[in-house]
TORLOMI-262683 format. One record per atom (N, C-alpha, C): residue number from 1; residue in one letter; chain; z, y, x. Coordinates in pm, whole numbers, plus 50000, padded with zeros to 5 digits. Atoms other than C-alpha are relative to their C-alpha. Last residue first. Layout:
! TORLOMI-262683
   resi   resn   chain       Z       Y       X
    NUM      a       A       Z       Y       X
...
END
This chain:
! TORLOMI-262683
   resi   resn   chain       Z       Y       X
    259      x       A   49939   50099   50133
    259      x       A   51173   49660   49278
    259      x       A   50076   50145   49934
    258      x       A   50097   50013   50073
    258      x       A   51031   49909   49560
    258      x       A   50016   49971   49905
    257      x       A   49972   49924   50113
    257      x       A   51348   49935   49758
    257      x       A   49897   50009   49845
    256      x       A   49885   50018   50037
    256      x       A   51341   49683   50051
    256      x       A   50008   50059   49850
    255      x       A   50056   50136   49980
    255      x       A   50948   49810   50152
    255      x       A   50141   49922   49880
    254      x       A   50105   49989   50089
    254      x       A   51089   50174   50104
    254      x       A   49949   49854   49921
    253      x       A   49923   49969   50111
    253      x       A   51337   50087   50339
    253      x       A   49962   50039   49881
    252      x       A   49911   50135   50007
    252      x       A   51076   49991   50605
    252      x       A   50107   49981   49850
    251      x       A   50113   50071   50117
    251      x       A   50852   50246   50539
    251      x       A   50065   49871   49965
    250      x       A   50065   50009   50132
    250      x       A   51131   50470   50607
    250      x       A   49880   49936   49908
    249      x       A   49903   49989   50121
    249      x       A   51244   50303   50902
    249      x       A   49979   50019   49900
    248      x       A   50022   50170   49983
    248      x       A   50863   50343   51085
    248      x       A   50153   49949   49902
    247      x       A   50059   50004   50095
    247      x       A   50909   50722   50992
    247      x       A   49980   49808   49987
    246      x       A   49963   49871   50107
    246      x       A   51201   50786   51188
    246      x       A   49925   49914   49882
    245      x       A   49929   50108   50038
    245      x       A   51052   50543   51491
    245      x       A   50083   50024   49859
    244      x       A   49994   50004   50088
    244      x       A   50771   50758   51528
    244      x       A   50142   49873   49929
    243      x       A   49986   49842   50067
    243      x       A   50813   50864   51880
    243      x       A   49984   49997   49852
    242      x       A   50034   50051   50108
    242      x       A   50868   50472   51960
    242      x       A   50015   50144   49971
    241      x       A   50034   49827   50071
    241      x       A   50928   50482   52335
    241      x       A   49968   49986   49871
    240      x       A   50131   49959   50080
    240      x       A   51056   50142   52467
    240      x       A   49990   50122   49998
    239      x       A   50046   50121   50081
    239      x       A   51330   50017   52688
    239      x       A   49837   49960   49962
    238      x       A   50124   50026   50081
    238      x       A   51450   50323   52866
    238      x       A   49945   49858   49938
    237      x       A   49904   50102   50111
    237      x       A   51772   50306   53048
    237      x       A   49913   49945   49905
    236      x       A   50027   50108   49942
    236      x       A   51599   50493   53366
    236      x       A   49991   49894   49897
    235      x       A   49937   50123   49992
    235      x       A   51525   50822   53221
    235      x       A   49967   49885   50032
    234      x       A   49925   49982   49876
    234      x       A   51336   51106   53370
    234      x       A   50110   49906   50013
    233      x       A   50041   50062   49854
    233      x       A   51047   51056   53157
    233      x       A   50122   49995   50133
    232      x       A   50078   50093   50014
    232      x       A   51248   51086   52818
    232      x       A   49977   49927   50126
    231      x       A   49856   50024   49979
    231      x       A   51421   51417   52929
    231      x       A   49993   49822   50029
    230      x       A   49981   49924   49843
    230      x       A   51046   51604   52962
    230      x       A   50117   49885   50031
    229      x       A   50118   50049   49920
    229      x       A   50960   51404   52589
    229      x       A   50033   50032   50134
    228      x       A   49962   50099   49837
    228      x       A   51281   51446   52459
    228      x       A   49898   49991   50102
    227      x       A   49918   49873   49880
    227      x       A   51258   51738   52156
    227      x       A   50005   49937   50169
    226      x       A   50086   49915   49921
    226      x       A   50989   51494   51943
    226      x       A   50042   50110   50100
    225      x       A   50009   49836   50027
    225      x       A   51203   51256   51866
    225      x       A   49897   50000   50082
    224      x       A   50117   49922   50125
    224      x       A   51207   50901   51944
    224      x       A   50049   50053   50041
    223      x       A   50017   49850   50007
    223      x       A   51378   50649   52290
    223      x       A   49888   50059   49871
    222      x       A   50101   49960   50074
    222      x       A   51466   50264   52210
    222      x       A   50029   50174   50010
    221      x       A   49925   49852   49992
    221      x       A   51762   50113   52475
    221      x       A   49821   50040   49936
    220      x       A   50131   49913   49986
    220      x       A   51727   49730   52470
    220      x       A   50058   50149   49938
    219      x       A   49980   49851   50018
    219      x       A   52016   49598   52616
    219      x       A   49872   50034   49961
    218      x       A   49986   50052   50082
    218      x       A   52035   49211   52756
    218      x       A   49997   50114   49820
    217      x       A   50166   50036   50012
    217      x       A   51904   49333   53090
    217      x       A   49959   49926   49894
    216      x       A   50090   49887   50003
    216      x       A   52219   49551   53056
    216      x       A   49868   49930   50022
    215      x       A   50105   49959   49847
    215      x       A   52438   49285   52993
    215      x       A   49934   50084   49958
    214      x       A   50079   50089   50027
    214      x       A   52698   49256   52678
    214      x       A   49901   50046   50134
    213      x       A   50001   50150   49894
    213      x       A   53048   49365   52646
    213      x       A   49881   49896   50053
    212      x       A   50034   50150   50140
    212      x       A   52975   49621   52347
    212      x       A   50042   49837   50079
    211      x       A   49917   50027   50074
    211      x       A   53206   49849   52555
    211      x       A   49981   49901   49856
    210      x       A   49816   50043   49951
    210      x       A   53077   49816   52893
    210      x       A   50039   49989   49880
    209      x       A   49999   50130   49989
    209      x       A   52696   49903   52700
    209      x       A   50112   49894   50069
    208      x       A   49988   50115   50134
    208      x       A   52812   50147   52556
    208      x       A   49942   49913   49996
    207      x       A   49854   50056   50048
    207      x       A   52961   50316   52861
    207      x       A   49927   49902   49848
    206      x       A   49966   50116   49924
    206      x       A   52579   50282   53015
    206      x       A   50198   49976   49965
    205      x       A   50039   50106   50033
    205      x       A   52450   50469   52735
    205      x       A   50068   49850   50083
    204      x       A   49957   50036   50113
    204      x       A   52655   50739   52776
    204      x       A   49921   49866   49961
    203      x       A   49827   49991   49983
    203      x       A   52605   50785   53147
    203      x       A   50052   49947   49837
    202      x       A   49945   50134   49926
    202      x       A   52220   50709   53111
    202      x       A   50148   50014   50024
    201      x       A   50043   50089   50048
    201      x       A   52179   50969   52832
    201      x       A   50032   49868   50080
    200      x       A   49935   50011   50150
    200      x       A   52377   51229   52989
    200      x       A   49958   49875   49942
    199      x       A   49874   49980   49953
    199      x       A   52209   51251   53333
    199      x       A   50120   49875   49865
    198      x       A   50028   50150   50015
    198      x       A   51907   51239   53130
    198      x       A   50112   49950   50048
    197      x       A   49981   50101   50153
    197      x       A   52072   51538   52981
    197      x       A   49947   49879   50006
    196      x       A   49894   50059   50015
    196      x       A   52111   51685   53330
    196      x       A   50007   49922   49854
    195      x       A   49918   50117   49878
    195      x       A   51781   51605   53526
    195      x       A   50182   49986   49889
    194      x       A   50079   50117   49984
    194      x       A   51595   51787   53201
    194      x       A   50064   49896   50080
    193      x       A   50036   50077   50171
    193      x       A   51813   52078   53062
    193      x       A   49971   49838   50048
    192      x       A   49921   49985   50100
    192      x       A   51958   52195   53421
    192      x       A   50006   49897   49919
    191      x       A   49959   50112   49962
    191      x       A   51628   52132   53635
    191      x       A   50171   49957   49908
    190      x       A   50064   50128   50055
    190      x       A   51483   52357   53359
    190      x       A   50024   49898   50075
    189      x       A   50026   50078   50155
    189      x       A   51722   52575   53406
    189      x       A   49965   49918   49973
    188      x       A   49889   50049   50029
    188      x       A   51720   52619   53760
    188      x       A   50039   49934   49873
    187      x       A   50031   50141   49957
    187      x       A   51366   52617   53748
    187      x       A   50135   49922   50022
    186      x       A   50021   50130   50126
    186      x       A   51388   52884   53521
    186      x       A   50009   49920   50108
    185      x       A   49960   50025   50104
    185      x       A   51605   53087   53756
    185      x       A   49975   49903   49927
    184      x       A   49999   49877   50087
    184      x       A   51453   53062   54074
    184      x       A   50086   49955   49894
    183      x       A   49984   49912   49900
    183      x       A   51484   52788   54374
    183      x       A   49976   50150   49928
    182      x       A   50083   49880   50019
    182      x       A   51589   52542   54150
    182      x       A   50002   50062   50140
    181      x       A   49911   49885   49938
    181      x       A   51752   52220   54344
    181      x       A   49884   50085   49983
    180      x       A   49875   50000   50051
    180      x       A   51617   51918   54132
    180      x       A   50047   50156   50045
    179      x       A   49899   50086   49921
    179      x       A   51263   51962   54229
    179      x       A   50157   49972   49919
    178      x       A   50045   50075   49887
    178      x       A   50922   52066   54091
    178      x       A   50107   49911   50078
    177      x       A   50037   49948   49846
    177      x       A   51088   52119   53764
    177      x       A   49971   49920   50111
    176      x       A   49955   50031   49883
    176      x       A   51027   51868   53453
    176      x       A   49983   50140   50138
    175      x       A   50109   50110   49936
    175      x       A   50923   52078   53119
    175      x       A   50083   49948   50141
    174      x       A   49933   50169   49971
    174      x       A   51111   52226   52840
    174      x       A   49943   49949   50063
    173      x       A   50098   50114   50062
    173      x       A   50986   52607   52845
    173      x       A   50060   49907   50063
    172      x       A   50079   50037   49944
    172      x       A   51266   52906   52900
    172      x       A   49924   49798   49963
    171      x       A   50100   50150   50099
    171      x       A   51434   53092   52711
    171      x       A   49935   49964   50130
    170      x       A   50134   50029   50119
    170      x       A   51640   53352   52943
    170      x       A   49979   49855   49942
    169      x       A   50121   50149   50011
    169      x       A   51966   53379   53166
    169      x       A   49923   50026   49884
    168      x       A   50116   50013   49863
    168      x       A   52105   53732   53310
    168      x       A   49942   49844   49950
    167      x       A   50084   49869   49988
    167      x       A   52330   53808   52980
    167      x       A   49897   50000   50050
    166      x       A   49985   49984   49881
    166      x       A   52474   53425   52896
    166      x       A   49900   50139   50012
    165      x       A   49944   49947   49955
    165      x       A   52526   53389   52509
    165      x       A   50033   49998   50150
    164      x       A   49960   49929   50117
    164      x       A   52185   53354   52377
    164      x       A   50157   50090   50060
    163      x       A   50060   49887   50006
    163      x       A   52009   53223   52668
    163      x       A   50103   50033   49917
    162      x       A   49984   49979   49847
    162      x       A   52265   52923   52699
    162      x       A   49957   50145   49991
    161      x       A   49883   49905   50014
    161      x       A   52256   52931   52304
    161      x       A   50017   50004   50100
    160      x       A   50055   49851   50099
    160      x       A   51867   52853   52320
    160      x       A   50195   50040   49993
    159      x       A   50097   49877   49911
    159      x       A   51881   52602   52602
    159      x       A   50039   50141   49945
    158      x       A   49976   49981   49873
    158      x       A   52148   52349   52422
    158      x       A   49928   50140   50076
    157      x       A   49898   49958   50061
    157      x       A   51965   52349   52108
    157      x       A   50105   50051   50069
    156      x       A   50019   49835   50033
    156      x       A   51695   52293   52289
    156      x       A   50065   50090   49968
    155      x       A   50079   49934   49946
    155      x       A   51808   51957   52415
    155      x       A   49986   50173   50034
    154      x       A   50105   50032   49971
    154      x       A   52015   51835   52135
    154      x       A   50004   50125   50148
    153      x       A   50093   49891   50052
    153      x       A   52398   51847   52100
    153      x       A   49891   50011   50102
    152      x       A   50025   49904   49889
    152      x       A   52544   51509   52150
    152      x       A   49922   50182   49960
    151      x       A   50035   49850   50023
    151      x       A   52643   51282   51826
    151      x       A   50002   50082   50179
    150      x       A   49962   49855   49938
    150      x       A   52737   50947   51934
    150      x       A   49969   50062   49969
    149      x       A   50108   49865   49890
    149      x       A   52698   50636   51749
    149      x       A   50013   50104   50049
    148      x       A   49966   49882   49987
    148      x       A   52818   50339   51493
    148      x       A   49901   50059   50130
    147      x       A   49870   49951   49942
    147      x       A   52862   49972   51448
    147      x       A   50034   50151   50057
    146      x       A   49998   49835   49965
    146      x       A   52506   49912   51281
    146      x       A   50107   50012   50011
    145      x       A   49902   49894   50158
    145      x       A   52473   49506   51205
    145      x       A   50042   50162   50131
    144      x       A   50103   49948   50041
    144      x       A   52221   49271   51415
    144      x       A   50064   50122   49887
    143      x       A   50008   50099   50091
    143      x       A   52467   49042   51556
    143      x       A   49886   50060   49855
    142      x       A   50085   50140   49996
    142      x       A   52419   49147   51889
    142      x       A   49972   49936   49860
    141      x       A   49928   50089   49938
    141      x       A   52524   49510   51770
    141      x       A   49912   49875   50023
    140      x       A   49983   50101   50107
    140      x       A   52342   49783   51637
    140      x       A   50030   49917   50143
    139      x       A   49943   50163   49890
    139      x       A   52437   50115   51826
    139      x       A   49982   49891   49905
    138      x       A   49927   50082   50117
    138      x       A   52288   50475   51716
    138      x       A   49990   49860   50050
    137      x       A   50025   50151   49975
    137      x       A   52246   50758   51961
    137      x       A   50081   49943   49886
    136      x       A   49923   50052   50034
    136      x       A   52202   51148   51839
    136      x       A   49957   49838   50057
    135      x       A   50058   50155   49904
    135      x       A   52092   51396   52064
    135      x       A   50092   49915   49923
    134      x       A   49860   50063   49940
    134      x       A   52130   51685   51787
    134      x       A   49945   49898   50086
    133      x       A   49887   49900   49925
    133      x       A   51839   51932   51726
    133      x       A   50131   49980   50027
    132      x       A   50051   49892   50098
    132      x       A   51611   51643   51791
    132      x       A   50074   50097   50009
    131      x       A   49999   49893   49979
    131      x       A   51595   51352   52059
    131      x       A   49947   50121   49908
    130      x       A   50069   49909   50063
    130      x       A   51697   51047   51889
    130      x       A   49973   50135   50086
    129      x       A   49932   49854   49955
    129      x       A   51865   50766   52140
    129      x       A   49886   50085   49945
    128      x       A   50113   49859   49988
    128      x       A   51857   50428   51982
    128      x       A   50038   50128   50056
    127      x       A   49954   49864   49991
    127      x       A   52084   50157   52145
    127      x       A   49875   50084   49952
    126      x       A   50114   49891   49931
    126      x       A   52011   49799   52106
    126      x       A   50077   50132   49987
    125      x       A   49911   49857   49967
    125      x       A   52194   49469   52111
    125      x       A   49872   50104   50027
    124      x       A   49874   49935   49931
    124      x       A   52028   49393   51883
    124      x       A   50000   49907   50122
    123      x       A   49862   50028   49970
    123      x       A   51685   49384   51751
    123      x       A   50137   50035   50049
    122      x       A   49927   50097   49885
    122      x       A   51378   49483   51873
    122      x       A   50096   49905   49973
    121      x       A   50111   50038   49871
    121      x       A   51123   49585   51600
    121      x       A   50059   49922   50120
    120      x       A   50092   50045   50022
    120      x       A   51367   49518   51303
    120      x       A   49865   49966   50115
    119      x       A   49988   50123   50040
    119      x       A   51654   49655   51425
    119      x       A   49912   49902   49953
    118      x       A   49965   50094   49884
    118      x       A   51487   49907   51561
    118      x       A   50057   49895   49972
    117      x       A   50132   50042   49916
    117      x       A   51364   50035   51265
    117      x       A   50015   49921   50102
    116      x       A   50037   50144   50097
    116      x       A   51690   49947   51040
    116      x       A   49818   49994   50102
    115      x       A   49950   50131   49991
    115      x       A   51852   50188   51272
    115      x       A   49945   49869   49975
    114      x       A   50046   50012   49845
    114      x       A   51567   50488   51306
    114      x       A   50105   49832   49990
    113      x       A   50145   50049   50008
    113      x       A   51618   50468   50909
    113      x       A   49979   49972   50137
    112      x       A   50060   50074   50087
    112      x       A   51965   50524   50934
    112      x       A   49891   49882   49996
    111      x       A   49962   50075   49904
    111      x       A   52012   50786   51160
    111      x       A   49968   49869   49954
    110      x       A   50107   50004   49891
    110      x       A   51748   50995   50968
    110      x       A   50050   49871   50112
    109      x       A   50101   50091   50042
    109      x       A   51969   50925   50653
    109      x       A   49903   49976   50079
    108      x       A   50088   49958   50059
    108      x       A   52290   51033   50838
    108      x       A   49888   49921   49976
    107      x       A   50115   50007   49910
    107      x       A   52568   50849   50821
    107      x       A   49897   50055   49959
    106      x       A   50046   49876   49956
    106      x       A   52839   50970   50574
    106      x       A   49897   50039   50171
    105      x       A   50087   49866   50085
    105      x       A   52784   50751   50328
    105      x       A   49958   50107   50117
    104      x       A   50159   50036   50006
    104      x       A   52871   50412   50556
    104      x       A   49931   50131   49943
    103      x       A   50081   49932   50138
    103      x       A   53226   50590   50595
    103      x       A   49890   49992   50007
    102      x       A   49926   49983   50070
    102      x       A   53433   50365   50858
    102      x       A   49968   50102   49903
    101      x       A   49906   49882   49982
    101      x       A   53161   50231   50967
    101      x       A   50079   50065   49950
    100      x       A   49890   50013   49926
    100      x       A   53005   49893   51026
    100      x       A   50085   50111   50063
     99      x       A   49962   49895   49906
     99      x       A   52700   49886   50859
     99      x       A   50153   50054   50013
     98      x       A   49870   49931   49998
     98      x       A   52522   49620   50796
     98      x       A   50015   50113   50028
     97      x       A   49961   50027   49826
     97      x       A   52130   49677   50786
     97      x       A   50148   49987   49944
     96      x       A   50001   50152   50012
     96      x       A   51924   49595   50436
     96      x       A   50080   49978   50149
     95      x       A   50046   49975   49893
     95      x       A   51858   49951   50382
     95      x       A   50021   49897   50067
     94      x       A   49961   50136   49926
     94      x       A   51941   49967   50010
     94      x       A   49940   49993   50144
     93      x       A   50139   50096   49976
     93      x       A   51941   50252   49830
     93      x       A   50011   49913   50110
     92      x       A   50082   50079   50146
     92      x       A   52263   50325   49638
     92      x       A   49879   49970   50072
     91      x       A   49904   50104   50018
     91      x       A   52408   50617   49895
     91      x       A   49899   49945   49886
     90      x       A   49840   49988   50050
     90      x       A   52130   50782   50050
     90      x       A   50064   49890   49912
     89      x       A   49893   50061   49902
     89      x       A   51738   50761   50154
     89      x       A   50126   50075   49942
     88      x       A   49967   49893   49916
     88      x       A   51512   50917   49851
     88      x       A   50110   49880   50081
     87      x       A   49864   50027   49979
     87      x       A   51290   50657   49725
     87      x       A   50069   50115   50120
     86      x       A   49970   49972   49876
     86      x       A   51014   50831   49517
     86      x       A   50109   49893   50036
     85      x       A   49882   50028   49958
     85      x       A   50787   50677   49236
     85      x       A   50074   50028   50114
     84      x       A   49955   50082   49859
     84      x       A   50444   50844   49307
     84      x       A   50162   49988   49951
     83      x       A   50057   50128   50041
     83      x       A   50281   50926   48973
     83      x       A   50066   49933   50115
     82      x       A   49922   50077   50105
     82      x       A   50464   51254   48975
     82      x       A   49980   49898   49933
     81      x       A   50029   50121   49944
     81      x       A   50288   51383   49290
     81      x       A   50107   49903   49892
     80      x       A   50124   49975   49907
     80      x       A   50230   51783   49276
     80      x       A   49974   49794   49985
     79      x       A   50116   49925   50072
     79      x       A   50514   51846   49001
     79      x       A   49914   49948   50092
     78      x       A   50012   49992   50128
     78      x       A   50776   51602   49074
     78      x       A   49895   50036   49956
     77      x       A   50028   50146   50011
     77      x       A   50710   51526   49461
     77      x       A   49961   50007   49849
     76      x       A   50199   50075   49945
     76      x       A   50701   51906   49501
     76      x       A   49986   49911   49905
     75      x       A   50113   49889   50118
     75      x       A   51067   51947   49275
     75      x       A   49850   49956   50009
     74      x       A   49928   50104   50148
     74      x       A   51243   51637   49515
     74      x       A   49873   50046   49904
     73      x       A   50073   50133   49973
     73      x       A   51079   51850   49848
     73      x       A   49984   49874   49832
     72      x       A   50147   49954   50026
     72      x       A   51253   52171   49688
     72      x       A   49867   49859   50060
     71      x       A   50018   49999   50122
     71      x       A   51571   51969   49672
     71      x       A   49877   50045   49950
     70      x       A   49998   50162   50074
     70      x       A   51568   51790   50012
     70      x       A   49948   50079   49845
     69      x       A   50066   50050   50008
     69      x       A   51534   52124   50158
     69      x       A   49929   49899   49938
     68      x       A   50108   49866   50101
     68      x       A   51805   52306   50016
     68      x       A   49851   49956   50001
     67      x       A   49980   50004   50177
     67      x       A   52020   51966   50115
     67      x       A   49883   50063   49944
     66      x       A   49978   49860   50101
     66      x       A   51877   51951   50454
     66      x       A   50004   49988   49892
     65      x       A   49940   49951   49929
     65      x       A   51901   51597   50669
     65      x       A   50068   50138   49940
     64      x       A   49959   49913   49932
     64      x       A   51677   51462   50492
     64      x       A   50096   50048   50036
     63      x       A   49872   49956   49948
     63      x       A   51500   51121   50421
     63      x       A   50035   50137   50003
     62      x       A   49952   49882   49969
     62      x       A   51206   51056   50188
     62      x       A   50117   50001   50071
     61      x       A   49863   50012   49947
     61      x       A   50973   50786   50107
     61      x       A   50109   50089   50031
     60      x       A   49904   49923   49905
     60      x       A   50673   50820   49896
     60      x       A   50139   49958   50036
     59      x       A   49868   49961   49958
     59      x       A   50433   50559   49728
     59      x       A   50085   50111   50039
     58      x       A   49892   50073   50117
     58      x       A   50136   50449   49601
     58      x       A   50136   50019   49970
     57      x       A   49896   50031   49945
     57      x       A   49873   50717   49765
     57      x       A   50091   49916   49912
     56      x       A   50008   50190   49967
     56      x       A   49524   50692   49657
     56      x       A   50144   49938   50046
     55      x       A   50028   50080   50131
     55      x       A   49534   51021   49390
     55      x       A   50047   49794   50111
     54      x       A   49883   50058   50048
     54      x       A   49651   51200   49689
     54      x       A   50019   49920   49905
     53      x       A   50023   49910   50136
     53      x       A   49290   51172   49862
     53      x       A   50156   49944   49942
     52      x       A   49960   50117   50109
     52      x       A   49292   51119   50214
     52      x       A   49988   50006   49897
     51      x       A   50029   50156   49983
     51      x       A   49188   51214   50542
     51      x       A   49985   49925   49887
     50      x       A   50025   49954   49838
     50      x       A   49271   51636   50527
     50      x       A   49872   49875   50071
     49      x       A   50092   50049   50033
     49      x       A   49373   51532   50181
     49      x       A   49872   50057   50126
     48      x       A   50059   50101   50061
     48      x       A   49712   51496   50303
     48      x       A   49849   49970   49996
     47      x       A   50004   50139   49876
     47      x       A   49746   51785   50531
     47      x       A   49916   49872   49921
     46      x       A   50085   49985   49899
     46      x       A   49661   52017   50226
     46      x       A   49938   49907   50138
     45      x       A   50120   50028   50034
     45      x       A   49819   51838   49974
     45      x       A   49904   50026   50117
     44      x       A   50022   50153   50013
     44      x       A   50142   51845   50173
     44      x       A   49853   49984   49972
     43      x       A   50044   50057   49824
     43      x       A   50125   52238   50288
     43      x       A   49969   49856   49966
     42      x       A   50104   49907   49926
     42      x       A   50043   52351   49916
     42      x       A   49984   49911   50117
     41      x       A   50186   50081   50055
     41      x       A   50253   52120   49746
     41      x       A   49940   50036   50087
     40      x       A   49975   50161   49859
     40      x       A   50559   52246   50039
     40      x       A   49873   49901   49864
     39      x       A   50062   50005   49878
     39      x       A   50463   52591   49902
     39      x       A   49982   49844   50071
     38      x       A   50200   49974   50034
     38      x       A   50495   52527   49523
     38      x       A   49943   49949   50159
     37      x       A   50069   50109   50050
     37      x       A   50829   52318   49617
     37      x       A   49878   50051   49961
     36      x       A   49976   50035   50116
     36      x       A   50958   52655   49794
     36      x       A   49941   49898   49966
     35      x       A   50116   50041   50032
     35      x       A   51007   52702   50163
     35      x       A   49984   49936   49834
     34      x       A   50102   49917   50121
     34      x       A   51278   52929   50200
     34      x       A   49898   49944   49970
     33      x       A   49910   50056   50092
     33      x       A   51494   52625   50413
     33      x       A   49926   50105   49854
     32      x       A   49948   49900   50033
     32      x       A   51183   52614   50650
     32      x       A   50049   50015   49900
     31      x       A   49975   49997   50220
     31      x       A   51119   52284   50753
     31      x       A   50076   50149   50059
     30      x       A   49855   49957   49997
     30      x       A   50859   52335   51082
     30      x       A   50078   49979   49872
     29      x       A   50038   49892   50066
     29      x       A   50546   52068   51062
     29      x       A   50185   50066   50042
     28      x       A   49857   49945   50035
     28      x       A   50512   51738   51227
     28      x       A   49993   50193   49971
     27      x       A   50033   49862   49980
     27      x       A   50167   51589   51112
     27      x       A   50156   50014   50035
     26      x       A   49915   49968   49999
     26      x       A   50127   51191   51129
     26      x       A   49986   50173   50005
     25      x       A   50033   49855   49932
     25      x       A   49813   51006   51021
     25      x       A   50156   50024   49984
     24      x       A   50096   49924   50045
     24      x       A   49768   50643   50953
     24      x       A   49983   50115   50052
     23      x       A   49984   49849   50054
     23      x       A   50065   50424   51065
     23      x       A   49861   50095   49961
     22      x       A   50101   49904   49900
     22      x       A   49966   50082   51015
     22      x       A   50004   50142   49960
     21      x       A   49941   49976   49880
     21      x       A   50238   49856   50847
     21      x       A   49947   50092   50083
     20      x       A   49914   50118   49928
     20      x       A   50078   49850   50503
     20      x       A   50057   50046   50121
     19      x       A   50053   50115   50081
     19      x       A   49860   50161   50485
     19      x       A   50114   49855   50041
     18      x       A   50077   50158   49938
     18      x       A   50099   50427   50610
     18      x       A   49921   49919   49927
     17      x       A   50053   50070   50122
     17      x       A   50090   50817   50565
     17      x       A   49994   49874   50055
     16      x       A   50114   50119   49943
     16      x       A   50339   51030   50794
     16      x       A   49949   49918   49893
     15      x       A   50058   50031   50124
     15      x       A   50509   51373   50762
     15      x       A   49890   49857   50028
     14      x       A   50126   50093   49960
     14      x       A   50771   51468   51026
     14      x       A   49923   49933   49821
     13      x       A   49989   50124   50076
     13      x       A   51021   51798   50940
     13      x       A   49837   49891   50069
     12      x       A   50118   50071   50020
     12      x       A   51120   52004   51205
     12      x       A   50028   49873   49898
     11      x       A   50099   49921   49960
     11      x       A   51432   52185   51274
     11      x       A   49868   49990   49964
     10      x       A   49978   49849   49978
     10      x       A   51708   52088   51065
     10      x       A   49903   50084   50045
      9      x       A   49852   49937   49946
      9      x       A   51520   51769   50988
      9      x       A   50042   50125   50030
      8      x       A   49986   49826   50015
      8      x       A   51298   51662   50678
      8      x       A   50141   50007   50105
      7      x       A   49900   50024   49950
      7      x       A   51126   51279   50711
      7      x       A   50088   50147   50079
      6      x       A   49984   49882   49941
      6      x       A   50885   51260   50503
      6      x       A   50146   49967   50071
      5      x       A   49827   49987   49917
      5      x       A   50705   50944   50431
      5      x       A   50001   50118   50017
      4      x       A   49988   49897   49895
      4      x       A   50376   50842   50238
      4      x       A   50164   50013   49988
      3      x       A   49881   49902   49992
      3      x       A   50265   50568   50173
      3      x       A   50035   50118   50034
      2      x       A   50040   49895   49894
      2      x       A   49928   50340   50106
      2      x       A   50132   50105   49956
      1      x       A   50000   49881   50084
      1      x       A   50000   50000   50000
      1      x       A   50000   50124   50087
END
């Protein structure tokens, strides 16, 4: 069947169409919390029929992250696509993963979906690590059930209040410097962002793998988002890359939910 997914985060939302298992087309777009359900017809149809015609679609999936968002997305779906049964991710839909926390609700729905993906493509023991405007990692166990995850603050997110409250530091672009040891500002920076949050990623990853008790060549460690890419290459812990792993969940849970 032919799907479509959204997947709405603080900063960016991802929009992807699948036939059966085969992703189709992906667009990531900004969510802007003023964006009204006329406008978000507007941008959807548009993309959409870009390739496709909305009449052929069977489905939608939806996660978000943003309430104000979520609700003008809800409205769209209603008016622009009210032949498409939705499943919104949250409490009551089924996602077919344990989960092994002391408030299953109050995981997020992006975390979620990236869970039941990997669980499905790799398995456990695995570690996802999201790069968005939080670095979030999520832990399924050997036995294939979701035991929880770290929260980090993302990347950029990071950069932009550095600039913000430091006088003499600027914005500057997310890319690998020539060396570790700046020899200007940005390069300080950007050795900063990039050497130290991989830094980060293999230090935190490597306590959770001491505390699941299980080998590291026994470990698969799954990198998405779209904020990591620079942070990404500089890690060791790496596994896979699955920059759609978000949307790969929601077709998944979709799949589960249909009935």
């Amino acid at each position: 069947m032919r799907l479509l997914c959204f997947d709405v985060r603080n900063t960016s939302t991802a929009i992807g169409i699948f036939d059966g298992a085969e992703l189709l087309d992906t667009w990531q777009v900004s969510t802007d919390v003023r964006r009204t359900a006329d406008q978000w017809g507007l941008l959807v149809t548009g993309l959409v029929e870009r390739t496709q015609r909305m009449e052929d679609l069977e489905g939608v999936c939806v996660s978000s992250t943003v309430p104000s968002a979520l609700r003008e997305v809800r409205a769209m779906l209603a008016a622009h696509a009210a032949a498409l049964p939705p499943v919104v991710v949250g409490p009551g839909v089924k996602s077919g993963l344990p989960m092994l926390t002391d408030n299953p609700r109050e995981v997020g729905t992006d975390r979620v979906a990236n869970a039941v993906a990997a669980a499905d493509l790799v398995g456990g023991p695995c570690v996802v690590v999201d790069f968005e405007t939080a670095t979030t990692f999520d832990v399924i166990d050997v036995a294939g059930r979701y035991v929880g995850g770290v929260i980090a603050p993302g990347v950029e997110t990071s950069l932009s209040a550095l600039g913000e409250r430091a006088a003499q530091l600027r914005q500057v672009e997310l890319e690998r410097p020539r060396s570790v040891v700046g020899k200007n500002t940005v390069a300080a920076l950007q050795s900063g962002a990039v050497f130290g949050f991989a830094g980060q990623v293999e230090g935190i990853v490597s306590r959770i793998i001491c505390e699941l008790g299980v080998g590291v060549d026994d470990m698969a460690v799954v990198a998405t988002g779209h904020l990591g890419t620079a942070v990404i290459a500089e890690c060791r812990v790496f596994t896979r890359h699955e920059p759609y792993l978000t949307l790969t969940g929601l077709r998944l849970i979709h799949e589960r939910n249909r009935s």
